[in-house]
C-alpha positions as CSV (number, residue, x, y, z in Angstrom):
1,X,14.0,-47.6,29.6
2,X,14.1,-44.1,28.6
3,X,15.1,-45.1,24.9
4,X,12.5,-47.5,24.8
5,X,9.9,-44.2,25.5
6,X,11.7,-42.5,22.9
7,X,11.4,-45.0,20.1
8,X,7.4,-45.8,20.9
9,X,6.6,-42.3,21.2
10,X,8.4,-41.8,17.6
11,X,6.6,-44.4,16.3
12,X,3.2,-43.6,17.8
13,X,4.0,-39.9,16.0
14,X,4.5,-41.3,12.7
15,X,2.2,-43.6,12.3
16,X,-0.4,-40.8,13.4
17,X,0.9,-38.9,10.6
18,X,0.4,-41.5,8.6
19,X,-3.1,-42.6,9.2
20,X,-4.3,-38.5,8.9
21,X,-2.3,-38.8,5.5
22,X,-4.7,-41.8,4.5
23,X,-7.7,-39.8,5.8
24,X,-6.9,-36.8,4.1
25,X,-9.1,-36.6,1.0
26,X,-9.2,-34.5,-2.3
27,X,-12.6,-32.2,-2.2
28,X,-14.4,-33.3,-5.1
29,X,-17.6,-31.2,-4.1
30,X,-19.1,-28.3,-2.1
31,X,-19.1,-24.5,-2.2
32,X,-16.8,-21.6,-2.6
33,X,-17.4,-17.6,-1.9
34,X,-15.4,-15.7,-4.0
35,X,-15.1,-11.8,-3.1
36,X,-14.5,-9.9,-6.7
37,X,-12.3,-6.5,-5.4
38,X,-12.1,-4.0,-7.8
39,X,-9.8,-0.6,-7.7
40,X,-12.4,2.4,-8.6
41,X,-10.0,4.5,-8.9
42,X,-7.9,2.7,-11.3
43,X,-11.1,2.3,-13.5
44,X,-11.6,6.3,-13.3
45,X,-8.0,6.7,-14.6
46,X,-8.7,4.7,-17.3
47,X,-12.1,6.0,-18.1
48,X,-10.7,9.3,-18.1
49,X,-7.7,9.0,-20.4
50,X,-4.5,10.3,-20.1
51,X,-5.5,14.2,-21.3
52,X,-8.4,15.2,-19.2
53,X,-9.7,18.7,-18.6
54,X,-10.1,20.4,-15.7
55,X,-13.6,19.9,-15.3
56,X,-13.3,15.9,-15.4
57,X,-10.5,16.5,-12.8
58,X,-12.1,18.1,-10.6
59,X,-15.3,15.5,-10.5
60,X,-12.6,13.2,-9.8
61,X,-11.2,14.9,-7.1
62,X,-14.8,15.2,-6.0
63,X,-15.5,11.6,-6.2
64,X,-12.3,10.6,-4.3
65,X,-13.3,12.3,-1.3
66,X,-16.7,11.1,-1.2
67,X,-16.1,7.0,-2.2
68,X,-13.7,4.6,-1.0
69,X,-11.3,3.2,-3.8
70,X,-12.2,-0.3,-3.5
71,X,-15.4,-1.9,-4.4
72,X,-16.1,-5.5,-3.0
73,X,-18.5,-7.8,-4.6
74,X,-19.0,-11.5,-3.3
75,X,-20.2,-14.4,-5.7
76,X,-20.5,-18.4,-4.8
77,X,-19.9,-21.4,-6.9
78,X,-21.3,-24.4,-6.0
79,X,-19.4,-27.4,-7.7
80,X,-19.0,-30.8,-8.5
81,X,-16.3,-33.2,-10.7
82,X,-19.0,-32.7,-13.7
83,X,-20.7,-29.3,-13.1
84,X,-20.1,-25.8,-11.3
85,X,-22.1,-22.9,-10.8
86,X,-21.1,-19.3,-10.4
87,X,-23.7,-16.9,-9.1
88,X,-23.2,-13.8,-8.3
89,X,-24.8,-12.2,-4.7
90,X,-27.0,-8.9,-5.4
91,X,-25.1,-5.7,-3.7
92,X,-27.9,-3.2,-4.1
93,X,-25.3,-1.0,-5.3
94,X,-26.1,0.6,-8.6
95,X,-23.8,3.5,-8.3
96,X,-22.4,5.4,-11.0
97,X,-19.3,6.3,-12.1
98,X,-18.2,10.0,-12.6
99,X,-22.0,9.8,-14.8
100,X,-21.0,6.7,-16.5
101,X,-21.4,2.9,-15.7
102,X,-18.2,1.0,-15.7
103,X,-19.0,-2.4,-16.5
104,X,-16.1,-4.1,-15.0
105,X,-17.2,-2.5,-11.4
106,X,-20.3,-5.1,-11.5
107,X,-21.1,-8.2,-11.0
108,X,-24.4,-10.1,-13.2
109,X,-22.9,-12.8,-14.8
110,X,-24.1,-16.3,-14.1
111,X,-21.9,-19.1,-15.5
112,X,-22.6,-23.0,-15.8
113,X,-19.9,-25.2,-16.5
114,X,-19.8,-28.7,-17.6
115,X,-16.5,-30.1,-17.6
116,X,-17.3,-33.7,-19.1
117,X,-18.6,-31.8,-22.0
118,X,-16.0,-28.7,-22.4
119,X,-18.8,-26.6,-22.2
120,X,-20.8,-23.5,-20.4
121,X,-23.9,-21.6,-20.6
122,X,-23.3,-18.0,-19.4
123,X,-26.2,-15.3,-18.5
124,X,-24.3,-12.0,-19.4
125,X,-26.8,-8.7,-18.6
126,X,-25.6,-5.7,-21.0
127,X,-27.2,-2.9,-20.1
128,X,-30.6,-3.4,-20.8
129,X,-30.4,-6.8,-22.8
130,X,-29.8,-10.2,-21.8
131,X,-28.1,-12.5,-23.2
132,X,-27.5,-16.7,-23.0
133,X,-24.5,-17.8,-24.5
134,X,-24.0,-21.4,-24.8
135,X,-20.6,-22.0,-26.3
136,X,-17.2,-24.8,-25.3
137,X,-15.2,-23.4,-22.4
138,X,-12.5,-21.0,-23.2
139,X,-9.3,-22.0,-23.8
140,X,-6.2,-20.5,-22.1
141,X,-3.0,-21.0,-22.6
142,X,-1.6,-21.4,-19.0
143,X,2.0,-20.9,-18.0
144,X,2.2,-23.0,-14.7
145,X,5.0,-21.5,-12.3
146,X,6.6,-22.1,-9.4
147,X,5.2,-19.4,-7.1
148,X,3.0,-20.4,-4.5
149,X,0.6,-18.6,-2.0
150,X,-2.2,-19.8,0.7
151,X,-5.7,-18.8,-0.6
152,X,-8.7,-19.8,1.9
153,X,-6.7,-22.7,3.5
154,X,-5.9,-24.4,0.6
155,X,-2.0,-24.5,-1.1
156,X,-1.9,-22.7,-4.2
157,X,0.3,-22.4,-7.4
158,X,0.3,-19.8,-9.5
159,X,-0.2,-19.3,-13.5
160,X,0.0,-16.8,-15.9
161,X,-1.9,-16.0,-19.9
162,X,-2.9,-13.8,-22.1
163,X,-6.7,-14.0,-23.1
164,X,-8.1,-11.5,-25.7
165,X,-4.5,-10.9,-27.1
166,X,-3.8,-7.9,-24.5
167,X,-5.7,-8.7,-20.9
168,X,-3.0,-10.1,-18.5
169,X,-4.1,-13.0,-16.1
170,X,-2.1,-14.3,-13.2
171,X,-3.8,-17.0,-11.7
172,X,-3.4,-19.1,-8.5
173,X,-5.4,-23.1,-8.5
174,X,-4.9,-25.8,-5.9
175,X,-4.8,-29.8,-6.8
176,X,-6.5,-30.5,-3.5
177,X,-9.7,-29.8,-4.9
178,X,-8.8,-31.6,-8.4
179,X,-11.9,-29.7,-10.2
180,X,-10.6,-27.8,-13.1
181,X,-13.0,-24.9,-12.5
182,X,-12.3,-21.4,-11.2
183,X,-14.5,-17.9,-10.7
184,X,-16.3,-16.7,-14.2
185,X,-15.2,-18.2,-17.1
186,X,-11.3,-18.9,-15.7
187,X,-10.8,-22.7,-16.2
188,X,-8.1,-25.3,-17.7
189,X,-6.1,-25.6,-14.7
190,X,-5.2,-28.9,-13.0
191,X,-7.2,-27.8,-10.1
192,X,-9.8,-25.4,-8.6
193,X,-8.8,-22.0,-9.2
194,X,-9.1,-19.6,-5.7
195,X,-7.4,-16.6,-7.0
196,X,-7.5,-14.4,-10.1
197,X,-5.8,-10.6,-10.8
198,X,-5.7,-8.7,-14.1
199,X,-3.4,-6.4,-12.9
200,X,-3.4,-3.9,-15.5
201,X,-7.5,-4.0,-15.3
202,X,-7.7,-3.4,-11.5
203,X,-9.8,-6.3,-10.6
204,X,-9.6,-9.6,-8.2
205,X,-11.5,-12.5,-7.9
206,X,-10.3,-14.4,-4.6
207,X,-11.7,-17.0,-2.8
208,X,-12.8,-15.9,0.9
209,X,-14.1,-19.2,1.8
210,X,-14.5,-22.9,0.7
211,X,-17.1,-25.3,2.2
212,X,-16.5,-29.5,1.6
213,X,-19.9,-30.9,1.3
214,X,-22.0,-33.0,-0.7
215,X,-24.1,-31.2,-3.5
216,X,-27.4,-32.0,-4.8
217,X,-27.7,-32.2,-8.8
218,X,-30.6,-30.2,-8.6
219,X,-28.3,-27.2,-7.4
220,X,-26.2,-27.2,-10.6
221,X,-28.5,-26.6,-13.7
222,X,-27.5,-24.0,-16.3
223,X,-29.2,-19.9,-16.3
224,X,-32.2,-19.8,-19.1
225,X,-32.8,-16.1,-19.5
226,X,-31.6,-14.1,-22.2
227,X,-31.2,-14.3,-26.3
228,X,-29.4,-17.3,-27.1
229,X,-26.1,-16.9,-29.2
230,X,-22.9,-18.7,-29.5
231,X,-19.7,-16.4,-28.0
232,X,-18.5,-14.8,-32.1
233,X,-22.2,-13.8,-32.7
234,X,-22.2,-12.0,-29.0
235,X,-18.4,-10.0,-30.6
236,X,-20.3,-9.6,-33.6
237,X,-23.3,-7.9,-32.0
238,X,-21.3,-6.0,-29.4
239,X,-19.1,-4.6,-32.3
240,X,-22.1,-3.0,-34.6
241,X,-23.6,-1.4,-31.4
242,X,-20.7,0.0,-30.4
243,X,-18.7,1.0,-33.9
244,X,-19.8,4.6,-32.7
245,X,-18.6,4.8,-29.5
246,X,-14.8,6.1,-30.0
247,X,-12.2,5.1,-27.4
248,X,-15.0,4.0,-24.7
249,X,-16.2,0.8,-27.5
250,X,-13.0,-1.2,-27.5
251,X,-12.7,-0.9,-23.7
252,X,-16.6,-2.0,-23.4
253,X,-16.2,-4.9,-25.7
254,X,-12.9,-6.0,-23.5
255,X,-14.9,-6.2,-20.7
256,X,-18.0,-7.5,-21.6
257,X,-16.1,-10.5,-23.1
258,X,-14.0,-11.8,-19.8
């Protein structure tokens, strides 16, 4: 009798398991909050150079005691198979750097991604201009690995490439949501990307949150304000206003076009 329990209760377990297997279903749509961390004072040790005088040093030292070294910045992206929609969430925070903004420590980009089409508008702020820049989605060469990490609930695997020649990207997608979209321009993956470092630029995009729902196709239309360009004339521009600007103009135009 006892063995009988045994081998109905075994069954009963498996075939549980097997009906939440059926039930469980690839997210195709919904909404994910991304937090964008960046290390301040990495940024400042870049800014500065490796040969700074005593007076920059000290308004270092100065600013260390009075900030935190990490900045937080939250975004959302509201997707479907065919379109996303990153949108960054106002801070309020227009601080400044040792006297200098540091474009990588913001946030003002809004993106619009259609993946049927292999392309994206993007509304990039630069300083005082803005700009619309409708262009094909970026392509990265990916190096999937065998790593793998839990971001927001979902299984991840990680990837690694080289964009812009020099800017390291380690990246981190999952194939339950089988959207091949990811935080700001990051795509090409055989899943939705939750997680991206640039380790050697001190910045994070991670996803804090992911919400299954059905999305309206009114929610995912592309930005319209700015100058409209294609991604080279936006280099080309960025490189004859900045030809004057010494070490800081390379390390402007790096970041203005992740």
């Amino acid at each position: 009798m006892r063995t009988i329990l045994i081998k109905a209760t075994f069954l009963l377990l498996l075939t549980g398991n097997a009906l939440f297997a059926q039930s469980s279903k690839p997210v195709t749509s919904g909404i994910i909050e991304f937090d964008k961390n960046v290390n301040i004072y990495g940024l400042i040790k870049q800014q500065i150079g490796k040969t700074p005088d005593e007076i920059t040093l000290k308004m270092v030292e100065q600013y260390k005691k009075a900030h935190p070294q990490f900045k937080t910045l939250k975004s959302t992206m509201t997707f479907t198979k065919e379109k996303a929609l990153f949108t960054p969430i106002p801070s309020g925070d227009n601080e400044r750097i040792i006297g200098n903004d540091n474009p990588m420590a913001t946030q003002s980009n809004i993106i619009f991604t259609d993946f049927l089409k292999e392309a994206s508008v993007v509304q990039k702020t630069i300083y005082e201009d803005n700009f619309l820049i409708k262009d094909s989605l970026r392509k990265i060469s990916w190096k999937i690995t065998d790593e793998t990490r839990e971001i927001a609930g979902y299984h991840c695997r990680r990837a690694n490439a080289l964009i812009l020649d020099t800017v390291y990207v380690v990246a981190f997608y999952t194939n339950e949501i089988p959207v091949s979209g990811g935080p700001e321009s990051f795509t090409g993956l055989p899943g939705m990307i939750l997680g991206v470092a640039l380790p050697h630029e001190n910045v994070t995009w991670f996803a804090s949150k992911v919400t299954e729902t059905p999305v309206q196709a009114a929610a995912i239309v592309p930005p319209k304000k700015g100058k409209t360009v294609t991604y080279k004339q936006l280099l080309e521009t960025l490189k004859s206003a900045m030809k004057d600007w010494g070490r800081t103009g390379p390390y402007e135009m790096k970041v203005f076009s992740l």
